[in-house]
C-alpha positions as CSV (number, residue, x, y, z in Angstrom):
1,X,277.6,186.0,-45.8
2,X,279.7,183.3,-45.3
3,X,282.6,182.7,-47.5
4,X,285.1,180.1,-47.2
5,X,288.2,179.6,-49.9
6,X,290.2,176.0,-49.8
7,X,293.3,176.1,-50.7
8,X,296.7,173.3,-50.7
9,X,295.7,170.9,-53.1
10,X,298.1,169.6,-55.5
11,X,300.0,166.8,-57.3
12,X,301.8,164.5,-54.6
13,X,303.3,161.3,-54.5
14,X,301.9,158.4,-52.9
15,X,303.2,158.5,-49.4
16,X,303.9,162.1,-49.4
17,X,301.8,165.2,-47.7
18,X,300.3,168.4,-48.3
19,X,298.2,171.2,-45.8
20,X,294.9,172.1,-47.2
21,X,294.0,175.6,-45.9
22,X,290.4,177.1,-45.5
23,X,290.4,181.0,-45.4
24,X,287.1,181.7,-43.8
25,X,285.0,185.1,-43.7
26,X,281.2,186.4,-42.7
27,X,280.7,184.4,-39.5
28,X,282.5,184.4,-36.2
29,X,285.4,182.3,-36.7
30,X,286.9,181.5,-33.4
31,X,283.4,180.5,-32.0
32,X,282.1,178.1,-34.9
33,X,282.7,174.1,-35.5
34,X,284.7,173.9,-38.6
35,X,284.5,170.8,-40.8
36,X,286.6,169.0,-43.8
37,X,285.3,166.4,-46.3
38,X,285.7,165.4,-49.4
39,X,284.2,164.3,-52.8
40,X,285.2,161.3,-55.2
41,X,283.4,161.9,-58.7
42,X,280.0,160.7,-58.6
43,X,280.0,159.6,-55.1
44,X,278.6,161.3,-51.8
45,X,280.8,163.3,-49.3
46,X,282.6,161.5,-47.0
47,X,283.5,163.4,-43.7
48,X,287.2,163.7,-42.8
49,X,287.4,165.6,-39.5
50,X,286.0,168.3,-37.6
51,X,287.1,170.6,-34.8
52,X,284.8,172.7,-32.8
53,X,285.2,176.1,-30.6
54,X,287.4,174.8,-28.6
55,X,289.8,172.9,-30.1
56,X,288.2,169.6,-30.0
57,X,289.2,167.2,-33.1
58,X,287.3,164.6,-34.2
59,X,288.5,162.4,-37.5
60,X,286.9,159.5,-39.4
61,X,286.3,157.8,-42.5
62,X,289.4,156.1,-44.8
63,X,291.7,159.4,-43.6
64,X,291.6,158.4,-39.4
65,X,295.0,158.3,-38.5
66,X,296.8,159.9,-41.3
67,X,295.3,163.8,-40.9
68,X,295.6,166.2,-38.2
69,X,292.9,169.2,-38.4
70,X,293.9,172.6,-36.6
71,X,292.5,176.1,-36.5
72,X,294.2,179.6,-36.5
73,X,291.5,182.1,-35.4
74,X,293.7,184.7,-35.7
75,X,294.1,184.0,-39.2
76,X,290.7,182.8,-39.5
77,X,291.9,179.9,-40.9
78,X,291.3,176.0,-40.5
79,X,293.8,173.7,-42.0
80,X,294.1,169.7,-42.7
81,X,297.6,168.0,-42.5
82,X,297.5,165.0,-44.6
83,X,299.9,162.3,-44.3
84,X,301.0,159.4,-46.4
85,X,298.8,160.1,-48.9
86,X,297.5,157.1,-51.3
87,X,296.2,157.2,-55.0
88,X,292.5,156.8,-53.4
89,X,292.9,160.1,-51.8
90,X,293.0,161.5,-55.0
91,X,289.6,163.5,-54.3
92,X,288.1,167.0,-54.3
93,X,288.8,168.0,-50.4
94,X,285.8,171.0,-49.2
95,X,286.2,173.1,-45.9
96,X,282.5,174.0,-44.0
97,X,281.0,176.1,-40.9
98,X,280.0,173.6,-38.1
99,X,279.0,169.8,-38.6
100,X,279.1,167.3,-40.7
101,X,276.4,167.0,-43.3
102,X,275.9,164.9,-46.3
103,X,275.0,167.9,-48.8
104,X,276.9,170.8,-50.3
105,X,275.1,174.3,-49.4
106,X,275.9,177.7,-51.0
107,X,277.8,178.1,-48.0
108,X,280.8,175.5,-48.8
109,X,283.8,176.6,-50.4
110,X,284.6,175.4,-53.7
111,X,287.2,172.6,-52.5
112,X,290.7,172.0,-53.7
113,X,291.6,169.2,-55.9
114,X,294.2,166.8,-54.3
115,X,296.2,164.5,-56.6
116,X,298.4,161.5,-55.5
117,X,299.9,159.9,-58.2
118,X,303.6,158.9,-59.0
C-alpha cells in the first residue's frame, strides 16, 4: 500500500524558505516519478514540480523558478526547496507517486500547510 507523509510546512515570512519533505513507503521508491502540488481552498491542484527515476526535474506553474525538487532514495524521501516565498503561496502543499494529475487519490498524502505571512 502506498503511503506517503508530507512534512515542512510552517509559518514564514514573505521572502523567506522552508523544505517540504515527503517520507514515502509501499512502492519502489528509487524507481518511481515523484510529484509535488498544491491546493488553494476551493480551487483545483496546481502542479509544482516533478522528478522521475532518474533525477530528471521538471517545475511549473506560479512556483517555476523559486523551488528546487530533489530525491533521497536512500531515505525514501522527496523534498521541495522553496524560495522567496509570497503570501499567495500560502497553500496546502501534497507529495504523490508518478505524474501529475488533477485529482487527489487515496494514495496522496495528507499535505502540509504552508503559511507566509509577516
Amino acid at each position: 500500500e502506498v503511503q506517503l507523509v508530507e512534512s515542512g510546512g510552517g509559518l514564514v515570512q514573505p521572502g523567506g524558505s522552508l523544505r517540504l519533505s515527503c517520507r514515502a513507503s509501499g512502492f519502489t521508491f528509487s524507481r518511481s516519478a515523484m510529484t509535488w502540488a498544491r491546493q488553494a481552498p476551493g480551487k483545483g491542484l496546481e502542479w509544482v514540480s516533478t522528478i522521475d527515476a532518474i533525477d530528471n526535474a521538471y517545475y511549473g506553474g506560479s512556483m517555476k523558478g523559486r523551488v528546487t525538487i530533489s530525491r533521497d532514495n536512500a531515505k525514501n524521501t522527496l523534498y521541495l526547496q522553496m524560495n522567496s516565498l509570497k503570501p499567495e503561496d500560502t497553500v496546502v502543499y501534497f507529495c504523490a507517486v508518478g505524474q501529475f494529475r488533477p485529482i487527489r487519490d487515496s494514495s496522496w498524502g495528507p499535505g502540509t500547510q504552508v503559511t507566509v505571512s509577516a
